[in-house]
N, C-alpha and C positions, 0 to 999 in steps of 0.2 A: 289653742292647744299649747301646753307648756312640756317643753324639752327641758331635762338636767341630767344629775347623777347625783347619787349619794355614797356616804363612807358608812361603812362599818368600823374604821378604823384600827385595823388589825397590826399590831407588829411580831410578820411571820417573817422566817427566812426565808431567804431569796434560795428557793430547789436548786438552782442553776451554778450559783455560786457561793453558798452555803454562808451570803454574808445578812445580817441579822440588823436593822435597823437601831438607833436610838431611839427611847421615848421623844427624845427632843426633834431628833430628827426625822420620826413620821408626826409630829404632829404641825411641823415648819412643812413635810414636804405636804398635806391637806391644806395648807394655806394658799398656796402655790396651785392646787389643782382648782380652788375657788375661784382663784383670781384665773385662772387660765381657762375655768367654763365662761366663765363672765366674757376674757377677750375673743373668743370665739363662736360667739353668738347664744349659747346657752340661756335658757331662765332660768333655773331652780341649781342651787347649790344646796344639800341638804346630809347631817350628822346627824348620826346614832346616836346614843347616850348610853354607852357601857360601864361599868364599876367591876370589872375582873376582866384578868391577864386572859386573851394575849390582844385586848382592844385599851385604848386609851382614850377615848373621847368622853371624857366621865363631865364635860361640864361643860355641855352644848352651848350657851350663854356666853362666855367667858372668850371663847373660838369665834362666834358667830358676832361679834361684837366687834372682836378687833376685824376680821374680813371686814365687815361694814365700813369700817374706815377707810381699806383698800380698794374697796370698788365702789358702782355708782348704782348701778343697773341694775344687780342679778336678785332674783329673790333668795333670802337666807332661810332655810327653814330644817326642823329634826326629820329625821325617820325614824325617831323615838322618843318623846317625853314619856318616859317613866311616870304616868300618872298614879300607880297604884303606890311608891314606895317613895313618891317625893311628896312635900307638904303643899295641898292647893296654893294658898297664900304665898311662900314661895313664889312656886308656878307666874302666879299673876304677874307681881312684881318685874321677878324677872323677865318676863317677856315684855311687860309693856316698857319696861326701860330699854331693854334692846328692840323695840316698835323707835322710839324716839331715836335713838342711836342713828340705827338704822331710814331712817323717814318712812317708816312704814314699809321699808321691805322684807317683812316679816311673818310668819307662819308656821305653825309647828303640827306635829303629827303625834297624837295619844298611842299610847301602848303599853302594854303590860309585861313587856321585856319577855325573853326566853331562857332566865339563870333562874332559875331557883334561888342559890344561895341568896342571891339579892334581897328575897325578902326579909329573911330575920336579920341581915345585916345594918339594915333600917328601921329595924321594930315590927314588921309587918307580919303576918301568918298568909303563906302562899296559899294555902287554901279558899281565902277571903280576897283572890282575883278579881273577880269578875263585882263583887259587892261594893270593894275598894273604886277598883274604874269609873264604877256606875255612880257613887256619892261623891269621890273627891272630885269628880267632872263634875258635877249637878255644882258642888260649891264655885268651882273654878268659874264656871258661867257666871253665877250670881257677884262675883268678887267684881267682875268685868262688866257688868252692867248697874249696880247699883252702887251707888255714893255711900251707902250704909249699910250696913251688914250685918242681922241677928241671924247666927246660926248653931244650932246642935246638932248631930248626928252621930253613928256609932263609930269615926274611925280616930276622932280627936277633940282635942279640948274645944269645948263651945267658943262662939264670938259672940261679943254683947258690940254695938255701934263701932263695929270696924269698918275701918276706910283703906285700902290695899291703895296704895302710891308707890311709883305716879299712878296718874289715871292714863285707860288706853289710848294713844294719838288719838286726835281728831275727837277722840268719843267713842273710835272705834275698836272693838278688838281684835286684834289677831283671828284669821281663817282659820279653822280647824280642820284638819281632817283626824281620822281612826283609824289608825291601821291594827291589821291584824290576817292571818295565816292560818287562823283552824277557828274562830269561836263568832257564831251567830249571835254569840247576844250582844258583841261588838258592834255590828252590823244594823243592829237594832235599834241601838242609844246614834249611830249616826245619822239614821233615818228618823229618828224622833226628835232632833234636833234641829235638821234641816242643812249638819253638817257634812262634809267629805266624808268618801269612805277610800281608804286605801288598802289594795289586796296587794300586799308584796309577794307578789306573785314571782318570787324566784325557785321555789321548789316544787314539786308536781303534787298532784296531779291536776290537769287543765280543767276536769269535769268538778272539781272542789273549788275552785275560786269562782267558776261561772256559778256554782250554787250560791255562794256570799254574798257574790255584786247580784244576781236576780234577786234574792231576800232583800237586800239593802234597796233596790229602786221600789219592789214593791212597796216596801213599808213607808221609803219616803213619801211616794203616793198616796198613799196611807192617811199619812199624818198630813194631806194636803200640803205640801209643800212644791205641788207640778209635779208632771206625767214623768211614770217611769223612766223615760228617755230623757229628762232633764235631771235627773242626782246627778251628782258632780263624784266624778269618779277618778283613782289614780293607780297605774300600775306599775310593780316595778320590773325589772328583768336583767340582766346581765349580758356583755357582747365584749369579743375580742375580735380585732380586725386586722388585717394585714391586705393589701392591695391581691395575694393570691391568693386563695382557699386553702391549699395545704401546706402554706406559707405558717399562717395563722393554726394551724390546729397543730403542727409540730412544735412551735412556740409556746402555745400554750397551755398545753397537753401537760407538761410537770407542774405547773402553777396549780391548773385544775386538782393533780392527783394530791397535791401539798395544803389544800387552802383550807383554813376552818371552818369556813360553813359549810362546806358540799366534802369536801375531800374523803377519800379511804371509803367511796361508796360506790353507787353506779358507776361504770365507765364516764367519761364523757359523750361517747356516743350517743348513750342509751339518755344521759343528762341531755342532753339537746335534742333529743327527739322527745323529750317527755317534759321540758320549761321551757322558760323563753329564752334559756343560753342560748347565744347565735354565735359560735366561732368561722367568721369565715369571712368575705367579702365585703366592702360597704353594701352593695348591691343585695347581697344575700341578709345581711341586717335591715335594709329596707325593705325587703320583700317579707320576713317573720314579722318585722314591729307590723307591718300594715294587714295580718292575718289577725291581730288583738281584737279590732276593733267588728270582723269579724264573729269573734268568739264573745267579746264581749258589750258591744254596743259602743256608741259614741262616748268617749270618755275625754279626760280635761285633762290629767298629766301623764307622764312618762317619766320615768325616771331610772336610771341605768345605774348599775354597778360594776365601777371599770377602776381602783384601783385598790385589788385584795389579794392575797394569796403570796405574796413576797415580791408584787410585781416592782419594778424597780421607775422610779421618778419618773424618767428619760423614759422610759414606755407608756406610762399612762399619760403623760405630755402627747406623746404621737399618736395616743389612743383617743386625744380629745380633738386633736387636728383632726384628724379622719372624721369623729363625729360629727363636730360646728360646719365642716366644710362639705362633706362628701355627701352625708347622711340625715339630720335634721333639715336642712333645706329640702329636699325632695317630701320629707314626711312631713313638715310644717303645711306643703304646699298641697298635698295630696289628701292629708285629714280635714285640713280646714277644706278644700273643694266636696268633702265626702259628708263632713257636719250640715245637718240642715239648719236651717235659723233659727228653729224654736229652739235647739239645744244649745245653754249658755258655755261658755268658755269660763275659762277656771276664775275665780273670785282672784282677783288683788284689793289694795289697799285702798288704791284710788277707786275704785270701782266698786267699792262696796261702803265708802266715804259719799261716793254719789250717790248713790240709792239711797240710804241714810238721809241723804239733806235735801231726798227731792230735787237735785240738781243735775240731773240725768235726762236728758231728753230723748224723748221718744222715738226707739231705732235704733240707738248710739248701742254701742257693741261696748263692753265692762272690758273689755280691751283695749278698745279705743279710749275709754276715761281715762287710764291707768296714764296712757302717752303722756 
């Protein structure tokens, strides 16, 4: 089971103190929370990819390339490629050169973003979502597995013997997963791939993401790719923590009411009784995260949303201490005792380099390869 967080990358004001980030200075202080998931036990470090105010994370690669230098361990990956509105080729490229960077701690998550404007900002007709996703993916695949490249289709100029460089580490490419928040045919393309499905399961309601992830295991079944209980699945959810319970909900009760993704809607109340907000205790964050698996079956990542809404450095610093020490170890220990053996643990580099070469030996945990 893999433990992280991801950014959205927002520069809001701080409610409390009405003082307003630099661009320079929230994207220096994201650098700082990567490197600080990494010292504290964490696996996934993972960025959006936004192109309109008020997020700044417009070039996931660029960010995730220099972290890679700064740390040893952690995995780098999006909680957005922009698959519909960026060019496949691109795509390729850039990832497999941050694969190398990086030594293969690498990963990224497909998505069709939530701006509108985005699309004609890039030439694209938002209408042609779901068509775009489904060809520019089908190319991206082929870019990464073949040496040679003849293709045409309807969203761009043809390739006659293209060769996308470098090629992927090892031979291998980057993990994929698909995230997505309302659209079955997402769900679809990752079960007929045999790739990740991720349900950024921060907004409600709970009876809609358990219809996504049960479409997505059937189908990958489906598509033979192993029993419903083996897709590889990831979810995200958001926690604020404080040692007291009404510690934590007086704290961060103005953040909530201020933040851009959720803000000027439900109470928070009614927000945490209806997502996987958890405002309150380590204790009480590990007892919600351990109802997911409940609701939604054995799954392979986790990943949190802890620092948005104007929250200031110096808090999501002690928000990630609380995590690494208080909170991921109890759950690390508790899912993995809860997972049965047939169900694989999440793909890495190494572990999917072994399989690949046949040098996997029989039993060995794609966890254990990765070591």
């Amino acid at each position: 089971m893999q433990f992280g967080i991801f950014t959205v990358g927002d520069v809001t004001s701080d409610p409390t103190t009405k003082t307003v980030p630099t661009e320079a200075e929230r994207i220096k202080a994201m650098v700082t929370i990567a490197e600080k998931a990494e010292e504290v036990g964490l696996d996934v470090f993972a960025s959006g990819e936004h192109h309109n105010r008020p997020f700044v994370p417009s070039s996931p690669t660029t960010m995730l390339g220099y972290i890679a230098a700064r740390t040893s361990r952690i995995i780098l990956s999006t909680a957005t490629t922009l698959i519909t509105t960026n060019d496949p080729v691109k795509i390729a490229e850039d990832y497999a050169m941050l694969q190398h960077l990086a030594d293969g701690r690498v990963d990224l998550m497909m998505g069709r973003g939530n701006t509108g404007p985005v699309y004609p900002w890039f030439g694209k007709d938002i209408r042609q979502g779901i068509p775009l996703a489904v060809e520019n993916y089908q190319l991206l695949r082929r870019l990464w597995r073949e040496d040679v490249v003849d293709w045409e289709g309807r969203f761009r100029t043809p390739l006659e013997s293209f060769t996308s460089t470098p090629r992927p580490l090892d031979g291998v490419p980057p993990f994929v997963w698909h995230g997505s928040i309302r659209s079955p045919e997402i769900a679809e393309q990752a079960a007929y791939y045999g790739d990740g499905f991720f349900a950024n399961h921060i907004f409600w309601p709970t009876n809609h993401f358990q219809r996504l992830i049960d479409l997505y295991r059937r189908r990958f079944e489906h598509y033979g790719h192993g029993s419903a209980d083996q897709a590889i699945v990831g979810l995200g959810g958001q926690v604020f923590m404080r040692k007291r319970s009404q510690d934590a909900v007086a704290e961060f009760r103005p953040y909530f009411d201020n933040a851009p993704v959720y803000g000027n809607g439900p109470s928070l109340e009614e927000f945490t009784e209806g997502t996987p907000l958890t405002v309150g205790s380590p204790q009480e964050v590990i007892d919600k995260t351990l109802t997911f698996r409940e609701k939604f079956g054995d799954y392979q990542r986790q990943l949190f949303l802890m620092d948005h809404a104007g929250l200031p450095l110096k808090t999501v610093l002690e928000q990630l201490d609380l995590l690494g020490e208080e909170v991921v170890p109890v759950l690390r220990a508790e899912f993995d005792r809860l997972r049965p053996a047939h169900v694989p643990e999440a793909p890495t580099h190494a572990g999917l380099r072994a399989a690949a070469t046949g040098t996997l030996e029989e039993g060995t945990d794609l966890v254990e390869a990765a070591r």
